[in-house]
VEXNUVO-865265 format. One line per 2 residues: number of its first residue (from 1); their letters; for each residue x, y, z of C-alpha. Coordinates in nm, 2 decimals. Layout:
% residues N
NUM) A) X,Y,Z; ...
This chain:
% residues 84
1) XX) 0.00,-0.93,-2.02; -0.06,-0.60,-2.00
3) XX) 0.11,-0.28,-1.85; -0.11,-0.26,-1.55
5) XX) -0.06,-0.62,-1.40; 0.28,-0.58,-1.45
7) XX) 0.36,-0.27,-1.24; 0.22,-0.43,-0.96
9) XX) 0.43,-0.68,-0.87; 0.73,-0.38,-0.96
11) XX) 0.51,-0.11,-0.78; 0.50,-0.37,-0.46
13) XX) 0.85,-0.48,-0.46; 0.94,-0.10,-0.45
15) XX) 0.70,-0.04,-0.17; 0.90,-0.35,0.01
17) XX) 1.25,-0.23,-0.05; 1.18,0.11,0.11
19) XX) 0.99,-0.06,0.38; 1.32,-0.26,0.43
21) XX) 1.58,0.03,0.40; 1.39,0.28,0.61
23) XX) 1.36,0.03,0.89; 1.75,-0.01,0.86
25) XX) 1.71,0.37,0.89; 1.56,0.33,1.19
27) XX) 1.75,0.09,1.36; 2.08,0.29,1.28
29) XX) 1.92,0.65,1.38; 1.85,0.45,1.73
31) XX) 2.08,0.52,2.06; 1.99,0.51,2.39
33) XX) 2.29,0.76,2.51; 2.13,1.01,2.27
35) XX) 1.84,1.21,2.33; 1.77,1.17,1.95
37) XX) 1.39,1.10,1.87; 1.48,1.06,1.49
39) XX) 1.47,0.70,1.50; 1.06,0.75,1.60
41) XX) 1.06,0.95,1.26; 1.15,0.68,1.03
43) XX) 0.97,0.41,1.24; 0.64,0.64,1.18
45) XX) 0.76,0.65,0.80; 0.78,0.27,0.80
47) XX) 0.42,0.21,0.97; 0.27,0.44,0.74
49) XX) 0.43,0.24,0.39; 0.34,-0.06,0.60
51) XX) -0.02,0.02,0.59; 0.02,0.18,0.20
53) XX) 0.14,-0.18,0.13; -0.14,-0.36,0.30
55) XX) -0.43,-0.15,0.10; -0.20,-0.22,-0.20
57) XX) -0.17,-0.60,-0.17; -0.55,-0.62,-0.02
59) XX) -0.77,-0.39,-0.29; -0.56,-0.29,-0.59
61) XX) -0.63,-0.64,-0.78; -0.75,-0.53,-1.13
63) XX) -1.07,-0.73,-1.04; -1.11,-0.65,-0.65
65) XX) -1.12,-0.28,-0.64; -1.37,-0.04,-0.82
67) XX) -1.39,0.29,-0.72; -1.71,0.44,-0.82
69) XX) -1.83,0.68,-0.58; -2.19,0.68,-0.78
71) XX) -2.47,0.46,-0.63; -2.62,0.43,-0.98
73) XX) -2.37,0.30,-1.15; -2.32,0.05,-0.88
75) XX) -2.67,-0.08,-0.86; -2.69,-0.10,-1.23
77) XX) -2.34,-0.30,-1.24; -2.48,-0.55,-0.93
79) XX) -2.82,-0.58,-1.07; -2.70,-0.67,-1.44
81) XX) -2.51,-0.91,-1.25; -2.79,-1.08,-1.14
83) XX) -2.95,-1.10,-1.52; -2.71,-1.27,-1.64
């Protein structure tokens, strides 16, 4: 296997682990004697690696995502395709 499909599955369980340890974060930064809002800044932190890791997991397969931004290219990839 190659480079790319293995970073992945590293790239994913480090995106997992931080999701993990800045929830801890959030949980310990929480008291309701405090008027401390810092526990809403690591929950924010968490939702946005939550949503990194879903748009990881959902379109960063080598053969599920391709980004070309060029209309061209695309019809010319779809239609030969078609040909074949």
């Amino acid at each position: 296997q190659n480079g790319a499909t293995m970073a992945a599955p590293l790239r994913q369980k480090l995106e997992l682990f931080l999701i993990v340890l800045f929830t801890l974060f959030a949980f310990a930064s929480y008291s309701k004697y405090t008027a401390s809002t810092a526990w809403i800044q690591w929950t924010t932190l968490v939702i946005f690696l939550g949503f990194t890791y879903t748009f990881d997991v959902s379109f960063t397969d080598e053969s599920s995502f391709i980004f070309d931004p060029d209309a061209d290219n695309w019809r010319r990839k779809t239609e030969a395709g078609k040909m074949q």
